[in-house]
N, C-alpha and C positions, 0 to 999 in steps of 0.2 A: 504493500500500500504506500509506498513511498516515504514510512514515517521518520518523524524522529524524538528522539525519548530526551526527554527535560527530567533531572531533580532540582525540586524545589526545596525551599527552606523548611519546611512545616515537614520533609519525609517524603512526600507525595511523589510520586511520580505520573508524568502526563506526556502522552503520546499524542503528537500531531501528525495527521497523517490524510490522505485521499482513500475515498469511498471508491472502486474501480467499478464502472460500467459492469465489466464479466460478471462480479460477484452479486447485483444489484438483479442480473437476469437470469440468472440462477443455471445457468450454464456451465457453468465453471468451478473447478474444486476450489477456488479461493473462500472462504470467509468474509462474511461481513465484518465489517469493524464494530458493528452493532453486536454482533455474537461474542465479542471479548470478554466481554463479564461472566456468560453461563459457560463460556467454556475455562477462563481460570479459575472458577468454582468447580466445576467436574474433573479439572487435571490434579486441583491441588488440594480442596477439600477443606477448603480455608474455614475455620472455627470461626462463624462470626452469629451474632446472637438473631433470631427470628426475621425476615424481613427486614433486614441490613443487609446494604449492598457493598462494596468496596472499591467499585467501577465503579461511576461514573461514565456516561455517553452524551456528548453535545453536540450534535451539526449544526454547523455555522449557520446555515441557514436558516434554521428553525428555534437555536438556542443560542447562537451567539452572545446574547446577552448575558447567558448564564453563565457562560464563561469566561465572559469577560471581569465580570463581579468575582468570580473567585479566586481569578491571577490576580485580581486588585488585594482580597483580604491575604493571600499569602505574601504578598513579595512587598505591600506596603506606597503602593504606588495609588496617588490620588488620581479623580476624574480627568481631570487638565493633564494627569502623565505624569506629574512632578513626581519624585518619592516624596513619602510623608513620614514614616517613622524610621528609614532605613535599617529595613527587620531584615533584610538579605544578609548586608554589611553586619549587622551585630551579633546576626547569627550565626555565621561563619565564623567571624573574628572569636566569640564564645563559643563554639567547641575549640579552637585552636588555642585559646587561652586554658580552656580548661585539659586540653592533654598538654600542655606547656605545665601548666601549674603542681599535675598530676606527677610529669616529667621529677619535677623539683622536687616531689616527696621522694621520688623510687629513689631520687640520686644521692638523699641526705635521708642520715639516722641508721638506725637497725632495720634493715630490710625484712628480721623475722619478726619485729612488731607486726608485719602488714600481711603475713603471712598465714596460710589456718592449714589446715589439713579433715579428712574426713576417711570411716573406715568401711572397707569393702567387708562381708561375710561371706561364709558356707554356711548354709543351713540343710542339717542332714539327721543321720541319727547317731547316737553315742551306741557303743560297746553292748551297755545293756539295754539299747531300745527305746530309749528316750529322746525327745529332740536334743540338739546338741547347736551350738554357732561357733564356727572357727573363724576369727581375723583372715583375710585372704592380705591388706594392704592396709597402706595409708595414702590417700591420695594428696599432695600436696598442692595447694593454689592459689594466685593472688585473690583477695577480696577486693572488688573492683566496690564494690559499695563505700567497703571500710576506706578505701583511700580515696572515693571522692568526698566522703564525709570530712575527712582530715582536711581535704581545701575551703570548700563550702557548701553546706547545705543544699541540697537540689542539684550539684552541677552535674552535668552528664558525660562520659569523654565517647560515650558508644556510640553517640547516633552519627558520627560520620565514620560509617568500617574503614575508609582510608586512614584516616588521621587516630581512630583506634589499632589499626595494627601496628603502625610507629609507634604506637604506646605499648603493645606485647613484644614488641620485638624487645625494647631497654629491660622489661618486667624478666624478659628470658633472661637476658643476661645477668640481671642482679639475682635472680632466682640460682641460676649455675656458680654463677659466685659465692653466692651462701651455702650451697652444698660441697663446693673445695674447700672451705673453709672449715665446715664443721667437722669433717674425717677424723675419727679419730676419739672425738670429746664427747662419743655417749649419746649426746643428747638426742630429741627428738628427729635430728634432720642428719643425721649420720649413717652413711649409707654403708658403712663398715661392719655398722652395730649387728652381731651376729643374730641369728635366728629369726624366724617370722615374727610379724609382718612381712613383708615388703613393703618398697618405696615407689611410690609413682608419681613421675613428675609429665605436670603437664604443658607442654611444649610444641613451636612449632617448628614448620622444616626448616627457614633458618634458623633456626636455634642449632637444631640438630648439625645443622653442617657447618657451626661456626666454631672458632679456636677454644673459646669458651666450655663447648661438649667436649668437645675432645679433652680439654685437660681432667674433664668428669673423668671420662672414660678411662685416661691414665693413671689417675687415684683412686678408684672402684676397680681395677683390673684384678683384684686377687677377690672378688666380692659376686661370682658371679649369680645371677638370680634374683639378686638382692633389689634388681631397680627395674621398673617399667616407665618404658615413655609411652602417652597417653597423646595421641593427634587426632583432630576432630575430622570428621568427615571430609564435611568442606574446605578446608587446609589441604585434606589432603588430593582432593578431585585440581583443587585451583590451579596448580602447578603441578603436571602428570610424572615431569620429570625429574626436577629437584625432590620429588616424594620418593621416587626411587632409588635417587640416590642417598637420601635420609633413611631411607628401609635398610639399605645395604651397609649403613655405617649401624643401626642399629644391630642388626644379623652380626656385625664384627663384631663391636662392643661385649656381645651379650648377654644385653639389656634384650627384656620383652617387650612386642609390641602391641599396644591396647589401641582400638580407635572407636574413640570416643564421639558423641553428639550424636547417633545413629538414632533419629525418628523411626513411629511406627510408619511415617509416609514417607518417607526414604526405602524403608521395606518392599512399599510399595512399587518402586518406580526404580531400586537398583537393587544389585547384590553385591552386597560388601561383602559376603564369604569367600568371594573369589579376591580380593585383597591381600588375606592370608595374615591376617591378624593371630596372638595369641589370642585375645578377649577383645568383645566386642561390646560396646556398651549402649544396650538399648533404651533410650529416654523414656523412663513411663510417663502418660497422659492418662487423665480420666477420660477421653474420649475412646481412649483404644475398647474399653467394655462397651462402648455406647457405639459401635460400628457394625453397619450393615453385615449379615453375616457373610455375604459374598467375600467380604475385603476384610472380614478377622479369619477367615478363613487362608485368605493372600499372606496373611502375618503368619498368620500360625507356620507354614509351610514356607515362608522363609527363615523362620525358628530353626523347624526341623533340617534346613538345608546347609544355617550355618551348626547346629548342633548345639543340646542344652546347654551341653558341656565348656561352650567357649563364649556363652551367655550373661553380663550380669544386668541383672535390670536396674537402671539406675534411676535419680531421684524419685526413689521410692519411700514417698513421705506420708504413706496411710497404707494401713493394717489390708485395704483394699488391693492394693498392689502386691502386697507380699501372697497373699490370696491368689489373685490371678496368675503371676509366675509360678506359684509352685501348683496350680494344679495342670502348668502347661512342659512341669518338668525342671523347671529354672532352679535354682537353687544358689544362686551367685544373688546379693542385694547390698545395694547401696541407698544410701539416702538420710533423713532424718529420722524414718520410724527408726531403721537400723540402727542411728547416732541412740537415744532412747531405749534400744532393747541393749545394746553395750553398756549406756549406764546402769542398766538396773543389772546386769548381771557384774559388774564391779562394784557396786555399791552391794551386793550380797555374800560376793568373796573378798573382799578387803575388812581387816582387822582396825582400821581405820576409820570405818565408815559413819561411824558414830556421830563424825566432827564435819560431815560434808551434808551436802543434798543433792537431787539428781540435776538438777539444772548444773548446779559446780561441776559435779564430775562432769557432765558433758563437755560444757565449757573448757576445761582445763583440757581436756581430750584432744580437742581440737586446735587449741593454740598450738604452736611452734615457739613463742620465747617464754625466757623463764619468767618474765612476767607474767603472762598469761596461764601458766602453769604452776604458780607461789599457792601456796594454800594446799595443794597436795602433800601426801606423806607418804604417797606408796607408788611412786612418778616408773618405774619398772612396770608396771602394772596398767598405767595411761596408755606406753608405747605398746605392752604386750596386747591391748585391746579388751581381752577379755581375761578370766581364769580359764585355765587347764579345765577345769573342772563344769564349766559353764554348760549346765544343762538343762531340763524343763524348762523350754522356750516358753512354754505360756506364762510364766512367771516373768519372764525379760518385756514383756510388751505390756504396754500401756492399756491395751484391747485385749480381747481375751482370744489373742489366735489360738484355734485349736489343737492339738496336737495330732488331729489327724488328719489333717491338708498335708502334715508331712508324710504319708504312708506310703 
């Protein structure tokens, strides 16, 4: 159709383009431009509430008007054309201040203030029969919230992905800096420190291929197993061939490879098993219960194709979610219910426990510096995740999961 695609200030994006003759007389496999709306609702299944559209359609001819009024309310330009509040200019210039300003946190202080981590599980059964949860990891990650709070309330560094990914790139680097650094001292971010957990950092492919990984990989080289890189889907589609060559420095290394961000409408529309990930991290939604059975049917059997076994389901933050993966075999969970079912099972084998509450021990769990971790008395037991002994899952969950979803 000739077009061509504007982003605006507000997020929007608007295509300008020609209605062609062919498509108008129905001759022709071309598409209306009027058909743009029901057909990126049917490609992409976009969650939007009752009679909400996300298209928009204006012909000049008939709606010109309409569109003229609402290039004025976004870009800030009056009737006469003048600008009036120059919300383009402020706009831009504020995201750009704010990954500048974001810039100036990563670059001063403790980088593991700014730091959190969260822990992966098994859920399975113990020896004698009982539910059981094993630590799989700790996933390490910046708090992108926590550090725009540190500048100013409300600012945002995400809504422009260009000018946020120059902001993950410096985060990678100060990230792999504090893990050279820590080798050695025990703490939470020591990728030396012998026994499970593991460590998963999450990373993108320049990271991966930068001097920075490598000196990881020089001082974790006697540590193998010990570390997972974590790369999101679309990282890793964007640049077909720098991911390649970041897989092939992971495959050296010895580090495993996790890829993260995997929707159930990704499921849909690719197969990442052919990737060749160790673990694959699928994003739970409450929508995924709430889908047509045709297309949980689609899920289900790309499950089955990448295998339960290299599955976890991740932001699985209600008793619902751990529900639906394990009666579809999943047994891998991440998320907040998970963060909750580790406290209560620490808060019931720590000798200590007396003096905490479950919100602390979570808390502490998750931080990476010793601030955030002060108040503990049994910090061996944070990093190990759970007890040895952690069993009768119904007891760990806030909900009364049953014990026999696990069977």
């Amino acid at each position: 159709h000739e077009g061509q695609l504007f982003r605006l200030p507000n997020g929007d994006l608007a295509l300008l383009c020609l209605a062609s003759p062919e498509a108008d007389g129905g001759t022709s496999r071309v598409a209306h431009p009027c058909a743009l709306p029901q057909m990126l609702r049917r490609l992409l299944r976009i969650d939007t509430p009752p009679g909400f559209d996300l298209v928009s359609v204006w012909p000049l001819d008939t709606h010109g008007h309409e569109l003229l009024a609402y290039a004025r309310s976004v870009s800030g330009l009056r009737r006469d054309g003048l600008r009036g509040s120059g919300a383009m200019e402020e706009d831009s210039a504020g995201q750009t201040g704010a990954v500048d300003a974001l810039g100036g946190v990563i670059g001063a202080g403790a980088i593991t203030d700014l730091m959190q981590r969260q822990s992966a599980v098994m859920l399975g059964q113990g020896g004698d029969g009982h539910s059981a949860i094993r630590p799989l990891y700790h996933e390490v990650t910046f708090s992108i919230a926590g550090l725009e709070g540190r500048v100013a309330p409300g600012m945002s560094a995400s809504s422009d992905p260009f000018l946020f990914r120059h902001l993950v790139a410096r985060l990678d680097r100060r990230m792999l800096e504090a893990l050279c650094q820590e080798v050695g001292r025990g703490g939470p971010l020591d990728v030396s420190r012998p026994g499970p957990p593991a460590l998963h950092l999450n990373l993108t492919v320049p990271g991966i291929l930068s001097a920075d990984f490598a000196r990881l990989v020089a001082v974790a080289d006697h540590v193998p197993g010990r570390v997972g890189v974590e790369i999101s889907l679309l990282e890793a589609v964007a640049d077909w061939h720098a991911f390649a060559r970041a897989r092939s420095v992971l495959a050296n290394s010895g580090f495993s490879f996790v890829l993260d961000g995997v929707s159930h409408l990704a499921l849909l529309m690719t197969r990442p098993a052919l990737i060749g990930a160790d673990l694959i991290k699928l994003d739970w939604s409450p929508r995924i219960a709430e889908l047509p059975e045709a297309e949980l049917a689609a899920v289900e059997r790309a499950i089955r194709d990448i295998g339960v076994g290299r599955i976890v389901l991740h932001r699985a933050e209600t008793e619902t979610a751990l529900r639906w993966g394990l009666a579809r075999g999943i047994r891998r969970f991440q998320g907040r219910h998970v963060d909750a079912m580790l406290g209560a099972a620490r808060i019931m084998g720590c000798s200590f426990a007396a003096r905490c509450a479950l919100r602390q021990c979570i808390e502490r769990a998750g931080a990476t510096s010793a601030i955030g971790r002060s108040g503990c008395q049994n910090q061996p037991l944070l990093d190990a995740g759970a007890p040895e002994t952690a069993e009768a899952l119904a007891a760990f969950a806030r909900g009364n999961l049953a014990s026999e979803a696990l069977a």
